[in-house]
N, C-alpha and C positions, 0 to 999 in steps of 0.2 A: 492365646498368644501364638501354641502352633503350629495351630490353623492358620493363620494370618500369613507368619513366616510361609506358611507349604504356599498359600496361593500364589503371594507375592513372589515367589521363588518362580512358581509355573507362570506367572504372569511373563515374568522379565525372559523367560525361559523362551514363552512361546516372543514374542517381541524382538529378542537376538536372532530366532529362527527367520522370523520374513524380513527381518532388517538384512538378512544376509542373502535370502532369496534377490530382493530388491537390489543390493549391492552388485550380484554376478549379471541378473539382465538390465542393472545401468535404467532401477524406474525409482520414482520420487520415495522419499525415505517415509513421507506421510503417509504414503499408501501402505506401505509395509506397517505401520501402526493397527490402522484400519483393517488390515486381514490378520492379524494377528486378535484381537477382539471380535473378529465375526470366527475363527476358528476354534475359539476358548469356549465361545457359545453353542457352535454347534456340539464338541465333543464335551462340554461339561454344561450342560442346561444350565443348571443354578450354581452355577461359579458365580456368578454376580450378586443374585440376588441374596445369595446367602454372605456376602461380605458388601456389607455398606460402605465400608472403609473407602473403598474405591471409589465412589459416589465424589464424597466427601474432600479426596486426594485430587482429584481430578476438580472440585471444585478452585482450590487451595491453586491449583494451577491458570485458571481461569482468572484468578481475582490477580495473580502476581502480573499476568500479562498484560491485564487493561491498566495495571497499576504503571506500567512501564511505558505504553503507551502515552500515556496522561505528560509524562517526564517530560515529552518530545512535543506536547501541545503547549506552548509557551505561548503568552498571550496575545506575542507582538508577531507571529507570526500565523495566529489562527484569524487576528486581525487584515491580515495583510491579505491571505490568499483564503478565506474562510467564507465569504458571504456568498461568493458564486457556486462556489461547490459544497455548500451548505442547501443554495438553492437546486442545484442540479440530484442531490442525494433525496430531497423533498418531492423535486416533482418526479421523478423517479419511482420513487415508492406511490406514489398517487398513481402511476400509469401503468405499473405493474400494477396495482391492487384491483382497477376497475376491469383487466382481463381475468388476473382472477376469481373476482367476483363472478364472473359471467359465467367462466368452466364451473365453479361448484353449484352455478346455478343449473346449469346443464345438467350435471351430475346428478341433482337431485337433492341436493343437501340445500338447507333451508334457509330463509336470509342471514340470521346471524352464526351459521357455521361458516356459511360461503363468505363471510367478513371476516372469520379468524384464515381461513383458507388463502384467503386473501391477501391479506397483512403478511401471512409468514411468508408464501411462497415471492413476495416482493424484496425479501432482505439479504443481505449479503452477510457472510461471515469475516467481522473481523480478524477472528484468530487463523482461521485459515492464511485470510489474504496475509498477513503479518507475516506469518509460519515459510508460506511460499514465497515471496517477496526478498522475506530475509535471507532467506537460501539460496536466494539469486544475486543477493545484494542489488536490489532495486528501488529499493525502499525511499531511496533520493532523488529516482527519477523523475521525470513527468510524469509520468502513467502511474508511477508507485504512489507518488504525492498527492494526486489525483482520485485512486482508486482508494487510499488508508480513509480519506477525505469525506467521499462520496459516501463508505462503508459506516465511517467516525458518526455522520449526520444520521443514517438511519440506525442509528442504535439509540443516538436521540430520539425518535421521530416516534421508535416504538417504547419507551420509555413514558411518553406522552400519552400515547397511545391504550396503554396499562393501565396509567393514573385514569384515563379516560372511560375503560372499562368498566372501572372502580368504582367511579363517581354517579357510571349509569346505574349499577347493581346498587347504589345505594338510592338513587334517583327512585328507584322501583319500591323501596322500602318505603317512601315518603320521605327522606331525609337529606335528600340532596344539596339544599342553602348550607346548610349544617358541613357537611361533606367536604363541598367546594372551599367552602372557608376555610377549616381545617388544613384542605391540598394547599392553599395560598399562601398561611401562615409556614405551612412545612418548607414549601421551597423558598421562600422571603428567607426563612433562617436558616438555611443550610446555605442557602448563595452567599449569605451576609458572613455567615461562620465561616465558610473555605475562604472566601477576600479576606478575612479580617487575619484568618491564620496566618495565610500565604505574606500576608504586604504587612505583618508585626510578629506575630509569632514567629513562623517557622525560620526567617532568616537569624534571629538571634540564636535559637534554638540547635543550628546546624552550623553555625560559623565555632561554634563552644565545643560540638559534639565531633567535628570534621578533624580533630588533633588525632581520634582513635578510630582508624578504619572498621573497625569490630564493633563500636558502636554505632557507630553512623549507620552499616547494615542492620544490624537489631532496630536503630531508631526507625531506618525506613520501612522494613517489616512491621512493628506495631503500630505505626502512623497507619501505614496503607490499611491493617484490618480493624483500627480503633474506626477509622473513620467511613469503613467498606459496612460495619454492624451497625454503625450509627445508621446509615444510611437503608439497609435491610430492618433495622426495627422502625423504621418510618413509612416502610414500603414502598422504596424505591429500588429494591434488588440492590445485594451485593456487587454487581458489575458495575452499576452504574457510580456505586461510592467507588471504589475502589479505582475508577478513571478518575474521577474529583478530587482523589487524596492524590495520583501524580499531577495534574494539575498542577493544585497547590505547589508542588515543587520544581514547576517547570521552569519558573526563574530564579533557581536557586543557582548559584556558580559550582554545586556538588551535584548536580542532576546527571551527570555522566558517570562518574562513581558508584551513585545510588544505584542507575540503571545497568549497567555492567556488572555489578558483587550480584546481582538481584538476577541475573540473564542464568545464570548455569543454575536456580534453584527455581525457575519459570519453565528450562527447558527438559527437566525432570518431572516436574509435575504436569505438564501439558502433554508429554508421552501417555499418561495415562488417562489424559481426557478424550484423547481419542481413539487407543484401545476401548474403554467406555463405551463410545460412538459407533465403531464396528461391532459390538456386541448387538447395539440395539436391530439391525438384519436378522428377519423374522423370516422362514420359508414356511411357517402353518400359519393358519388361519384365513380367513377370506379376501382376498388382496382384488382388487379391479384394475386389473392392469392399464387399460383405457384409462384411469383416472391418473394411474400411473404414469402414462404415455403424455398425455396431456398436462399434466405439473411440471414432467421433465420440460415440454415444449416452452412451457412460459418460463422456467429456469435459466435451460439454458440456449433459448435461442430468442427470444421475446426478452425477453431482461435486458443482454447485450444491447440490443435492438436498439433499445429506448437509452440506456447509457451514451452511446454513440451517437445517437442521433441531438441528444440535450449537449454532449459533449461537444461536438459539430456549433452549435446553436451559441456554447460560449467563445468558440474562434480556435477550437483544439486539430489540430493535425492529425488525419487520415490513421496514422499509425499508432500513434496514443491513445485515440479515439478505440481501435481494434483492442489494444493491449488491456487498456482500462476496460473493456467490457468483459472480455474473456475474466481477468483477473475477478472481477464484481459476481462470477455466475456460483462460486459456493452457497447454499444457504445458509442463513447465521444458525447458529444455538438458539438465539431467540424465539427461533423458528417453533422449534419442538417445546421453549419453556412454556410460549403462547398458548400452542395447540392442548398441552398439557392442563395450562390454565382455564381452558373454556372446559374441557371433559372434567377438573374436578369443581365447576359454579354450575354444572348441568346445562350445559349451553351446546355443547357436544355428543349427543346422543348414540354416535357411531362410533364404539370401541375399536375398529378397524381403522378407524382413522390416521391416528397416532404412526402406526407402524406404516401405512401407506407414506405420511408426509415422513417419517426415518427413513424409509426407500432412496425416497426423492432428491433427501438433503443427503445422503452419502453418494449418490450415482453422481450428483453434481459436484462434489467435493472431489468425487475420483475424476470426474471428465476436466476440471478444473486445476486441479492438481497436472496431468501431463498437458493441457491447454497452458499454464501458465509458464512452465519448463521449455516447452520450447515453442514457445508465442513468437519467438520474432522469425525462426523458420518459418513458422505455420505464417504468416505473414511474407514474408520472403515466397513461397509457393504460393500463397492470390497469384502474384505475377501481374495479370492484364487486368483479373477479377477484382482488385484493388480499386476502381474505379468506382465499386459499387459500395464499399464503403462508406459513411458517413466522414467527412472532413472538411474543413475550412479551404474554401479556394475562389478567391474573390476574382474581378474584372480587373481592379487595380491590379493585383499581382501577375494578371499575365499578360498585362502591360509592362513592368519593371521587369518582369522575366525575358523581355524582346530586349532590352538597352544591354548592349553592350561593357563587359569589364575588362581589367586586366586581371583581374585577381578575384574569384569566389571565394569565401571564407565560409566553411558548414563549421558551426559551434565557437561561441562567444564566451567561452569559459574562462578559464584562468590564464591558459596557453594561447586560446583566440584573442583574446582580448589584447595581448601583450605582442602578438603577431600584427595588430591592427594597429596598433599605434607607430610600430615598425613602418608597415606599408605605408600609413598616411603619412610619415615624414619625407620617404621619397616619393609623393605626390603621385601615387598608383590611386588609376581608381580601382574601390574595391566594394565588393557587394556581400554584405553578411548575412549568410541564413541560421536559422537558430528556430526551434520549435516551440520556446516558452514564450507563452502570450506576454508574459510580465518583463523577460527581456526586450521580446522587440519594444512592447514602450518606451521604454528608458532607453532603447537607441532611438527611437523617432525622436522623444524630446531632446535629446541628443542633436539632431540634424544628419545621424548617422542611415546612409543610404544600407537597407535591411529589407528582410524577407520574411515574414510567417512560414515555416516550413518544414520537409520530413526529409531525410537525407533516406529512407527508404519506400517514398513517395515515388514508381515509377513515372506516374502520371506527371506528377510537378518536375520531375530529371529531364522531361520530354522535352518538356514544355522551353527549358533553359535556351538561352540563346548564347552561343558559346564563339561567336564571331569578333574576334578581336581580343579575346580571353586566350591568359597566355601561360594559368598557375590554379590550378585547383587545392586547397588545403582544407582538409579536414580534420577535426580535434574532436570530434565524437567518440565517446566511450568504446560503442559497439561496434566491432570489429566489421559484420554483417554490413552496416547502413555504409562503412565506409566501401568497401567491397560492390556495393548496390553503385553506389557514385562511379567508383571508377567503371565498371562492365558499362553504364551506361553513358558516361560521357567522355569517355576515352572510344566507344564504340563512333560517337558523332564528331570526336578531334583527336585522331590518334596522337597527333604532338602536343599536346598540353604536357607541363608537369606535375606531377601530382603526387602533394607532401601527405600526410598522415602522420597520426598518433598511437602509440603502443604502450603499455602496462607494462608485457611481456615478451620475453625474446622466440615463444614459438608462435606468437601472434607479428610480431617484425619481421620473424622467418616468412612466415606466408603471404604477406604484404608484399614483401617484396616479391617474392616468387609468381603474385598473381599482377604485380606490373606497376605500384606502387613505386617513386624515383628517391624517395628521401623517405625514414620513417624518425620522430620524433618520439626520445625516449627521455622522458623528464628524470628518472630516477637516476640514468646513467649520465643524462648530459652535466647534471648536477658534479655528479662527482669527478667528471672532465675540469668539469669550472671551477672547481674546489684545486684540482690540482696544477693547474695551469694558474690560478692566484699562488697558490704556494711557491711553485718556480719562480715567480716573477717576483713577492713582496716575502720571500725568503725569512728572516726570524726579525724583521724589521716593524718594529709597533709603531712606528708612525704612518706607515703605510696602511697598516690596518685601522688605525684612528681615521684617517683618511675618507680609504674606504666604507668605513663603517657610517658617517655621515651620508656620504651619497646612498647609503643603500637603505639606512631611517628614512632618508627624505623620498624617496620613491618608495617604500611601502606605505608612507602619510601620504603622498597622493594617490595612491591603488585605494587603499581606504578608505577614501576620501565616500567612494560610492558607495552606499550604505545597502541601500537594494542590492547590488552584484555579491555585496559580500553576505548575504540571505540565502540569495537564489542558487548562485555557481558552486554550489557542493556538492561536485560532477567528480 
């Protein structure tokens, strides 16, 4: 016990130390994990391996995260936006895998290493992406939604994948009918068990137990590993139960609760999954650099490649398309479970292995990690080279791009939306661009005159035809895409006016400063209106009776759009 004590002490010890390096030169707080774990290895060899516990801890972390994940996959929404980028995470993995089949063939490694080589070097990490995303608070985005998406499906793919493994190694025994049956009855009943939980069990079960916040967390802790072990003694890996037990609770009305008490005991144990992860950084042994060089290339420049270019293919915008592929270049975990898995069935003959593909998947997690922080700079700097991106840009639209407006609207959100309705009553015309494929639908059936588009899309800024246009408004989140708009089309009509949107007041500050004529502050106009009703209906409650009707009756009609109130959680 100690013993355990001392490590854990030097563990956290060294982990405050680069968290505080990381902190003074302003770099991702993952990476300071990650050299904290490659520093404990180089001056303490067997610190690891002489404490499991960690192993084990960092497991513990793994399982809480996917468990949380699962929370946020609710069924009417994996529905809704799930088949395309279910298909896009598939062929994906399929187009990365047949490159790197080809490199481990080159290498020299034999057909079925060059297929574990394969497999892994094609996968993304979901905890990564999750980890940087949420640190970004982007998770809601296009690109975030996109990229959890694309990442969520190969974790499936390689899941399958395992089983498939499995079935061969038993196929070789003679016992394959036997096998497959077996896999068939296992998932028949564990699909039929997590439905049967979710839509009778668990909702009685949580409406009973939701009176004591202290149990609900206990309840959701032993759900998540009752049903993460079920899932590991059937042999489908604890990751993959432990997204099936959030699941199950993702239609629950306590899913926000569960996943928030559950967030501050995910983000302690997932510290030490990736201290773990920098440990595994090896400087002996016989490393091939070239092979090295070459995994990194299909990583992280052939990966992207192919995300963007499938992402392209489903109608995505130039700059999601970037964002999403950068985001997608960590390798998963599964990565190393895989390679792991082939060297102990003897299928892996080259014990250098292992530590070459650990190289690979932390070089990419660190290049990934500052790629993904400041992705929309690094995108902002293409500049011209943005052209060469993968993006949606049809003949139609640069025909609607020549028609004249009064009014451009970038972002159909909550504040777009209600701006638009404004406009269309004094009979402006007005042209709405918006980058979600799923919004513009729902304007076209609309009959609402719209745009597929990137507000930091130089090329499509060009292209705009700004003659007779007398007001540019933007309600985009990111301060940058609004910035991109104004430099470039205030560049082609110095007198337009141009409204925007602000969070905060050192972001309104520089809006304005950079030429910006009006800046919309929802939190503060809010409480303008707040007070200016006060003056006016004074301590009088039939005023507020009143009022209070008209303002039910226009959120029943905001409502009313079932899709906006999905999508627009901007």
């Amino acid at each position: 016990m100690d013993q355990f004590f001392l490590s854990f002490s030097l563990l956290m010890g060294a982990v405050l130390l680069s968290l505080w390096l990381m902190k003074l030169f302003k770099q991702p707080m993952i990476i300071g994990y990650i050299l904290a774990g490659t520093l404990i290895a180089l001056l303490f060899p067997t610190f690891f391996s002489q404490s499991e516990v960690f192993t084990q801890l960092s497991q513990v972390g793994i399982v809480f995260l996917l468990f949380i994940i699962g929370t946020e996959l609710s069924p009417a929404i994996v529905q809704k936006i799930g088949s395309k980028t279910v298909l896009a995470g598939i062929l994906q993995v399929l187009g990365s895998s047949i490159a790197g089949l080809f490199v481990g063939l080159v290498f020299g490694f034999d057909l079925m290493t060059s297929l574990y080589i394969a497999t892994a070097s094609s996968l993304s990490s979901t905890i990564v992406i999750l980890k940087l995303l949420g640190d970004k608070d982007d998770l809601d985005t296009t690109y975030g939604r996109l990229s959890v998406g694309v990442s969520v499906s190969q974790d499936i793919f390689v899941m399958l994948f395992m089983s498939v493994v499995a079935t061969l190694t038993a196929m070789k025994s003679g016992d394959f009918l036997h096998t497959a049956g077996i896999l068939v009855l296992k998932i028949v009943g564990l699909g039929a068990g997590i439905f049967l939980a979710s839509k009778y069990l668990l909702p009685r079960l949580t409406r009973r137990i939701a009176e004591s916040q202290e149990f609900l967390l206990l309840f959701s802790i032993g759900w998540c590993f009752i049903v993460a072990t079920t899932f590991h003694f059937l042999g489908f890996g604890m990751e993959i139960g432990a997204l099936f037990a959030g699941v199950s609770l993702a239609s629950s009305p306590y899913r926000f609760e569960i996943a928030s008490r559950m967030k501050v005991l995910k983000d302690f144990f997932i510290v030490i999954y990736f201290v773990l992860l920098g440990s595994y950084i090896s400087f002996s042994g016989q490393i091939n650099r070239f092979f090295v060089g070459g995994g990194l290339f299909l990583v992280v420049v052939l990966k992207p490649v192919i995300v963007m270019r499938l992402l392209k293919m489903m109608g995505h915008v130039k700059k999601n398309n970037f964002l999403a592929g950068v985001a997608l270049i960590p390798m998963s975990e599964f990565s190393f479970i895989l390679i792991s898995m082939g060297m102990a069935n003897g299928v892996i003959k080259d014990p250098s292995l292992i530590t070459m593909i650990t190289i690979i998947g932390i070089l990419s997690i660190l290049i990934s990690s500052y790629g993904t922080v400041y992705n929309q700079m690094l995108f902002k700097k293409l500049g011209k080279w943005q052209k060469y991106i993968p993006g949606a840009f049809r003949k139609k639209v640069s025909e609607k791009l020549g028609n004249p407006n009064d009014i451009i609207l970038f972002g159909y959100g909550r504040v777009g939306s209600s701006l638009y309705k404004h406009f269309e009553k004094k009979k402006y015309s007005i042209l709405v661009v918006d980058e979600h494929p799923a919004i513009i639908n729902h304007l076209n059936t609309q009959g609402i005159d719209c745009l597929y588009g990137d507000g930091m899309d130089l090329e499509f800024l060009q292209e705009i035809n700004l003659e007779g246009t007398k007001m540019i408004i933007s309600t985009m989140k990111d301060p940058d895409a609004t910035l991109a708009v104004l430099k470039v089309l205030k560049e082609k009509k110095p007198d337009l006016i141009v409204i925007s949107l602000a969070d905060h007041i050192h972001e309104a500050i520089m809006l304005y400063e950079k030429g910006v004529d009006y800046v919309i502050m929802p939190h503060y106009i809010g409480a303008d209106q707040t007070s200016i009703m006060l003056e006016e209906f004074g301590l009088d409650v039939e005023k507020f009776l009143k009022n209070k009707s008209k303002q039910v009756e226009s959120l029943k009609q905001k409502s009313n759009d079932m899709l906006l109130g999905e999508l627009l959680k901007r």
